[in-house]
C-alpha positions in Angstrom: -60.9 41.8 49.0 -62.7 38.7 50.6 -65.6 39.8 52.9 -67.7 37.0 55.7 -70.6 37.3 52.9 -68.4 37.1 49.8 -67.7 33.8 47.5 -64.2 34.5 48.4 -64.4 34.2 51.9 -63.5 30.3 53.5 -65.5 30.7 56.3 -64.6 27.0 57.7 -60.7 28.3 57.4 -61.6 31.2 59.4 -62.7 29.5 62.4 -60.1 26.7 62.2 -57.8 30.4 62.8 -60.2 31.2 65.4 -59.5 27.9 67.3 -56.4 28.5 67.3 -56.3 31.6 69.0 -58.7 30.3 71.6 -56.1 27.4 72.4 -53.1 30.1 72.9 -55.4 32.2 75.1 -54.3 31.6 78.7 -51.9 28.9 78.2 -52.6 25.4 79.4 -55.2 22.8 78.2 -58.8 23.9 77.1 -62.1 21.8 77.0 -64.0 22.0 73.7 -66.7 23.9 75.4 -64.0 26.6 76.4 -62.7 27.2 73.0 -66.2 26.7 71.7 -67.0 30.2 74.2 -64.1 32.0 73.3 -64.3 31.5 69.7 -67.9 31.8 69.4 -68.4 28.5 68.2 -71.4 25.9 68.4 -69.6 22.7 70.2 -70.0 19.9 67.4 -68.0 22.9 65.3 -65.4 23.4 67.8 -64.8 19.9 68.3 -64.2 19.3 64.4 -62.1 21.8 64.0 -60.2 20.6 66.8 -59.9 17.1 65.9 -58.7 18.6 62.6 -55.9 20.1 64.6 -54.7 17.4 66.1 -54.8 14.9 62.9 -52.5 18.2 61.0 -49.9 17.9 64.1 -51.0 21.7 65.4 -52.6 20.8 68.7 -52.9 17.7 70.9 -55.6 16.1 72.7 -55.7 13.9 76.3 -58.8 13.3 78.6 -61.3 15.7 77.2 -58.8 18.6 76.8 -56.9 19.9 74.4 -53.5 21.9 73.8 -51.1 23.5 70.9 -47.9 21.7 70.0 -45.0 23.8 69.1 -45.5 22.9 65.5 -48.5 26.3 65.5 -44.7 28.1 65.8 -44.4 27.8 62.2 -47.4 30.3 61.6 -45.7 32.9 63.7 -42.1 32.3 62.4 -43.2 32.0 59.1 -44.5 35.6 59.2 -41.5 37.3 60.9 -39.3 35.7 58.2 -41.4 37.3 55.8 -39.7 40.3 56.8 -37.5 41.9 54.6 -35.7 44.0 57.9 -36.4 41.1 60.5 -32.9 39.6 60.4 -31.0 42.9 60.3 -33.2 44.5 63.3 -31.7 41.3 65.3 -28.7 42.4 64.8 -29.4 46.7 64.9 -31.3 46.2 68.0 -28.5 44.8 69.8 -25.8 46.7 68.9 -28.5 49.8 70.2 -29.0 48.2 73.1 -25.2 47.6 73.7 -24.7 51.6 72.9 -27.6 52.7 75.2 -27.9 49.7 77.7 -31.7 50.2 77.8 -33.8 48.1 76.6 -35.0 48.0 72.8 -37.7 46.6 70.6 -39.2 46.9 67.5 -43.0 46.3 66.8 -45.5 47.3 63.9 -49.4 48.1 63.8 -52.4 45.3 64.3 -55.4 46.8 64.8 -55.8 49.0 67.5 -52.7 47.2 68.9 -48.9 47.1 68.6 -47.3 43.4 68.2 -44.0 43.2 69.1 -41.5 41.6 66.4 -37.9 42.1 68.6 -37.1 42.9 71.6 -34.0 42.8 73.3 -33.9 43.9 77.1 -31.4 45.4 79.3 -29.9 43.7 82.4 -32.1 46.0 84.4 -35.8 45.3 84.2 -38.3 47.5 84.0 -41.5 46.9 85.4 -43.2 45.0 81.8 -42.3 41.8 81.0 -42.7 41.6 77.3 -41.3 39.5 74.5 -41.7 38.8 70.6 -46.0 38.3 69.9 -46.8 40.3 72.7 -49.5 43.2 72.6 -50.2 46.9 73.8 -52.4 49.5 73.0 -51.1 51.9 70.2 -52.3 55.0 71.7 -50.2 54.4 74.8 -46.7 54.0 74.0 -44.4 55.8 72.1 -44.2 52.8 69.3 -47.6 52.5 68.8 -47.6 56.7 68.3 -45.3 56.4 65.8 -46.7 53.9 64.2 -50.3 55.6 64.1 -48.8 58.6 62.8 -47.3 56.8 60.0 -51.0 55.9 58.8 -52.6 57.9 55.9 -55.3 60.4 56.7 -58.2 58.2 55.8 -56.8 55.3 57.7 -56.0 57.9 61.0 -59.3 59.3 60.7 -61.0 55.3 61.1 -58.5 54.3 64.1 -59.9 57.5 65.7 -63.3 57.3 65.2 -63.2 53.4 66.3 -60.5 52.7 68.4 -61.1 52.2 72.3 -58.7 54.7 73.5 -59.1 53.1 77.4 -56.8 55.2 79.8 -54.2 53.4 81.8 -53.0 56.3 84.3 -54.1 59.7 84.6 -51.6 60.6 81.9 -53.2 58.5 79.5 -54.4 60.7 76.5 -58.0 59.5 75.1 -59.4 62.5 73.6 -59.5 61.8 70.2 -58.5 65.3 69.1 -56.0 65.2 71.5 -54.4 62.3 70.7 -54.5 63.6 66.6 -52.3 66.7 67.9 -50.1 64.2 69.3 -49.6 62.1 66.2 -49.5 65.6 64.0 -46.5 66.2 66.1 -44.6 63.3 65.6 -45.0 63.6 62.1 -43.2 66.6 61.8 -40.8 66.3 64.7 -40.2 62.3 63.7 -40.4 60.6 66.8 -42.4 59.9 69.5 -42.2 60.7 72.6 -44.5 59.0 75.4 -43.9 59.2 79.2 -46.3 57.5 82.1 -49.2 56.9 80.0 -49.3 53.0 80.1 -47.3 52.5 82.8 -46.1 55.4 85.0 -43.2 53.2 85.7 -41.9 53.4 82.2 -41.5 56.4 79.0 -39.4 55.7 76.0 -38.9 57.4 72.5 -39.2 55.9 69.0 -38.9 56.1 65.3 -39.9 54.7 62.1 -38.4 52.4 60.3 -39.7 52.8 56.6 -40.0 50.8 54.0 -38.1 51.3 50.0 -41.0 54.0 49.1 -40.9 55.6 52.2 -44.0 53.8 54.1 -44.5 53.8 58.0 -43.6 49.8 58.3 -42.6 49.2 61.6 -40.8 51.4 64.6 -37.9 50.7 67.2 -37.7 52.4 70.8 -35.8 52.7 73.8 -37.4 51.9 76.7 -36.6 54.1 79.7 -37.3 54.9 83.5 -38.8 58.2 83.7 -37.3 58.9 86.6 -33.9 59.2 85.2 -34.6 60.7 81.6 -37.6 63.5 80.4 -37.9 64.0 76.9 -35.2 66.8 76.1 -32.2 64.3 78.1 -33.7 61.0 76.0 -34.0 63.3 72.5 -30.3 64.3 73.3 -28.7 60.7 74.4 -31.0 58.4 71.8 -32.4 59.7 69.3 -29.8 60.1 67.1 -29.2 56.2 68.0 -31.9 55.2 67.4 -32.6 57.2 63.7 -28.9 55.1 63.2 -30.6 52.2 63.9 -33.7 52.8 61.5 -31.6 53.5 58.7 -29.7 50.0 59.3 -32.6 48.0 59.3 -34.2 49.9 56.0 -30.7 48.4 54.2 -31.8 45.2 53.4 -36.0 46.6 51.7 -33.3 49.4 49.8 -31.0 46.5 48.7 -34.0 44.5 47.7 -35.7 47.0 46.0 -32.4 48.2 44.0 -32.3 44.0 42.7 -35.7 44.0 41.7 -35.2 47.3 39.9 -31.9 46.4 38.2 -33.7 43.2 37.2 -36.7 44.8 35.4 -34.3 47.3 33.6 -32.3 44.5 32.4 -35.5 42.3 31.4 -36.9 46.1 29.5 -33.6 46.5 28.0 -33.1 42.7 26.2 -36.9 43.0 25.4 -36.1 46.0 23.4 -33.7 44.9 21.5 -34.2 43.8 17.9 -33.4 40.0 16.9 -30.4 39.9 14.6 -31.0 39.4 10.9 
């Protein structure tokens, strides 16, 4: 692995990344000593890089400010392509939102953070506004639980010692220990459930989606209004759903994964045999 002190590591490449990011913080157009401050950047640096941008087509540049074209799309697209279940989840998701008519979305582990891949909301609202890139805290909602839990020991044992668990409402569970139980549970029980502790507005329960050998790669929820569901009426209406739902979107990683295995027995089997005489 590449470290910032390792022959590897292409540091210029790394902070043309972190130009980027500065740009797509806040929206709107950005003087080169703003994204020079948020990218913790000398000036002269910042204002190569951008230049840079704007010669490769991924930003643009008027009267001392500068903005991303919808070219810097491709970086984001290109990664939820990547996914082996991202197609079929577009599809799962809204068939499970049709069944349940709440909203659904599927997200997987960054950090501390869950990213949101899908989402697919119900005619009624509730009170977040979120859509495909956006972030949350893990330790607050019941995809990011699920997804935590899905982690192996040594990896749970880091997020917990690191991880800023900040509380949102009083509900908000930031013991460290605590928040193990939490994620011990879900293990075994295989969902997560998470009411009021981002948002007391909002709960919602979710599962993992995994991957051909059985990996934690992503999870799917419903989200509800807690005032209408607690955990034993939302286990009862949508769980079974949504486990549905996971084992749709693992179809296409099993279907893949039977190919490539099908493929290296064949390739095995001519290898072994002998050349005629």
């Amino acid at each position: 692995m590449a470290t910032a002190e390792s022959e590897l590591y292409v540091r210029a490449f790394a902070r043309g990344l972190s130009v980027i990011e500065a740009l797509g913080d806040g929206g709107g157009r950005h003087s080169i000593a703003a994204v020079a401050a948020r990218a913790g950047l000398p000036r002269s640096v910042a204002r190569r890089l951008l230049m840079t941008l704007v010669e490769a087509g991924y930003a643009r540049y008027d009267q001392g400010e500068f903005w991303l074209t919808p070219r810097v799309l491709r970086l984001g697209l290109s990664y939820l392509y990547a996914l082996p279940f991202w197609k079929q989840a577009q599809r799962t998701l809204e068939e499970l939102r049709q069944e349940t008519g709440e909203s659904c979305s599927m997200a997987v582990l960054d950090g501390e953070d869950i990213v949101y891949v899908l989402r697919i909301p119900s005619r009624r609202m509730l009170a977040m506004d979120l859509s495909v890139g956006s972030r949350l805290p893990a330790h607050a909602i019941s995809l990011g639980r699920v997804l935590l839990a899905g982690l192996d020991d040594a990896a749970l044992a880091h997020y917990l010692r690191t991880a800023k668990l900040r509380p949102f409402t009083p509900k908000t569970v930031t013991a460290p220990a605590k928040l193990r139980q939490a994620l011990y549970a879900v293990r075994e029980q295989g969902y997560a459930w998470v009411e009021g502790e981002l948002d007391e507005a909002i709960c919602g329960i979710a599962v993992p989606v995994r991957d051909e050998h059985g990996q934690v790669v992503a999870a799917i929820n419903v989200s509800l209004n807690p005032a209408e569901f607690d955990e034993k009426t939302a286990r009862k209406r949508f769980l079974a759903p949504l486990r549905r739902a996971a084992v749709q979107t693992r179809a296409p990683m099993l279907d893949q994964h039977a190919r490539a295995s099908a493929r290296t027995t064949s390739a095995g089997t001519t290898g072994s045999r002998r050349a005629p005489r």
